[in-house]
N, C-alpha and C positions, 0 to 999 in steps of 0.2 A: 504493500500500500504506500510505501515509502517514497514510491519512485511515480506513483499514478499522478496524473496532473489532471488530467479532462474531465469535465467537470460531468458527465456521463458516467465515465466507467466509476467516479466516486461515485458519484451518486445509487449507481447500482449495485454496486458491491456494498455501499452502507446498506445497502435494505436488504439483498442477501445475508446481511450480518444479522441481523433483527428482525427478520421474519419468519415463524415457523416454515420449515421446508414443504412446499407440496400444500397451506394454501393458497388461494388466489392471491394476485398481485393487479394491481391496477397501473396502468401508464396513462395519465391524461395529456392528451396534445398528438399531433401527429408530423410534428415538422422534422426537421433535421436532429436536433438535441432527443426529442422523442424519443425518434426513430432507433438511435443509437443506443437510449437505455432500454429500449425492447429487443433489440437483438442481444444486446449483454446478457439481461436476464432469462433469456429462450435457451443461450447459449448454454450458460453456465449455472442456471436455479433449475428445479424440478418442480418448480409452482404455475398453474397455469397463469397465461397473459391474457388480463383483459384490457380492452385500448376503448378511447373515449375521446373523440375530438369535435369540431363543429362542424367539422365536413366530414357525414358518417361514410362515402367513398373513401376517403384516407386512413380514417380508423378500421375500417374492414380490413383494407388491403393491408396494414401494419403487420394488423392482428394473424390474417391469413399465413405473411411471410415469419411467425414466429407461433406457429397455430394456437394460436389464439382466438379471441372471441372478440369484434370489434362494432362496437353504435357509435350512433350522433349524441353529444350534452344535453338532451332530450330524455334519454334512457339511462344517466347518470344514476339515478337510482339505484336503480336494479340494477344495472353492473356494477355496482359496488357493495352490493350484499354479500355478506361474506368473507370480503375483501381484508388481508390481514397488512397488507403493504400497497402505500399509494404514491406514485412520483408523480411529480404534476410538471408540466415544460407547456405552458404555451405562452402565444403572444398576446390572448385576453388582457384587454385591458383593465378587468374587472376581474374580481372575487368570481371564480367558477365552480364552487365545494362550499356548499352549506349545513347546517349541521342535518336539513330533514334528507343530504344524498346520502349522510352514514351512518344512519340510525339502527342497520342490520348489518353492519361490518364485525369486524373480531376485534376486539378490545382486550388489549389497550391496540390501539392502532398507530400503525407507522406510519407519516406523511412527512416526505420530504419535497417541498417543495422549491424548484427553481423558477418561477414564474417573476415578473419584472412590469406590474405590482404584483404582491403575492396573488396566489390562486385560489387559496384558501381565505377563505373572510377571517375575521377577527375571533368570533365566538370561536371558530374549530380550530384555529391558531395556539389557544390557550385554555384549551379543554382536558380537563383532567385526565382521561381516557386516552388521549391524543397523543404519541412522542412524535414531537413535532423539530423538524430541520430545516429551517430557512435556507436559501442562495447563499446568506452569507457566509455560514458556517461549513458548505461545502468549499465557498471558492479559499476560505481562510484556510482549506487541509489543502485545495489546488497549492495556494503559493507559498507555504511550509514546505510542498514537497517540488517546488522549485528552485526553494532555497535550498534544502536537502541536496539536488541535483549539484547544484553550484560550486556548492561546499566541496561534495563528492570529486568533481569535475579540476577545482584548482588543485584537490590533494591530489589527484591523479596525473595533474600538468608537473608539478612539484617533484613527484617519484620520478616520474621520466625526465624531466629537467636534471635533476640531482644524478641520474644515474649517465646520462649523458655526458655531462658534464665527468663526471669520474671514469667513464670509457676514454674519452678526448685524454686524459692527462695519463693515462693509462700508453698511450700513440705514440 
């Protein structure tokens, strides 16, 4: 996890971390960002994918390429019954998750949310029941393990500079 920077495969693998294996997962949004934590999770969880966006074309098809189950934010609801993990990615400009879509989810429930205003209203933001993960606190482990990189990167210029340097005087 050290080494992950995209704000995706974070994303996905925090809620692999946190979510019982094998139930449902919800991906809300269908765009690029989406896209990527639905293939993560198809990949590498054993929890089925459910996708949810405003274009239920895009949501189907997500869903189809990681077999999954995909609707329009219409059927919000019921696709999320059940639901023990929910990533939210889209470009709503508004709250799209109230608390009457998760009133049949598994609790405590996981929501992490990238969305940019969140995606998640206020009340399910700070709902007892709810572990809740903002943008923020995913892109804060992005750029820790940027720094990590860095770090890793000068000590590495450093060994081979110093060893370089000791072959040359070695000539």
């Amino acid at each position: 996890d050290a080494q992950m920077i995209s704000l995706s495969g974070l994303a996905s693998r925090e809620m692999l971390r946190l979510s019982a294996p094998g139930l449902p997962m919800a991906v809300i949004g269908s765009g690029s960002l989406a896209g990527s934590i639905a293939r993560y999770l198809g990949k590498r969880g054993t929890s089925p994918i459910r996708v949810s966006s405003r274009c239920p074309d895009n949501a189907t098809s997500l869903a189809d390429s990681v077999g999954g189950f995909g609707s329009g934010l219409e059927d919000l609801q019921h696709l999320l019954d059940g639901v023990a993990g929910i990533i939210c990615a889209t470009a709503a400009p508004h709250p799209v998750i109230y608390p009457q879509h998760i009133e049949h989810a598994v609790f405590p429930l996981h929501i992490i949310d990238l969305g940019v205003p969140p995606d998640c209203c206020d009340e399910v933001r700070t709902a007892n029941q709810i572990k809740y993960t903002g943008l923020e606190d995913i892109e804060a482990r992005a750029e820790g393990n940027v720094e990590e990189r860095r770090r890793r990167a000068e000590s590495a210029a450093a060994i081979i500079r110093d060893g370089a340097l000791a072959w040359s005087r070695k000539q």
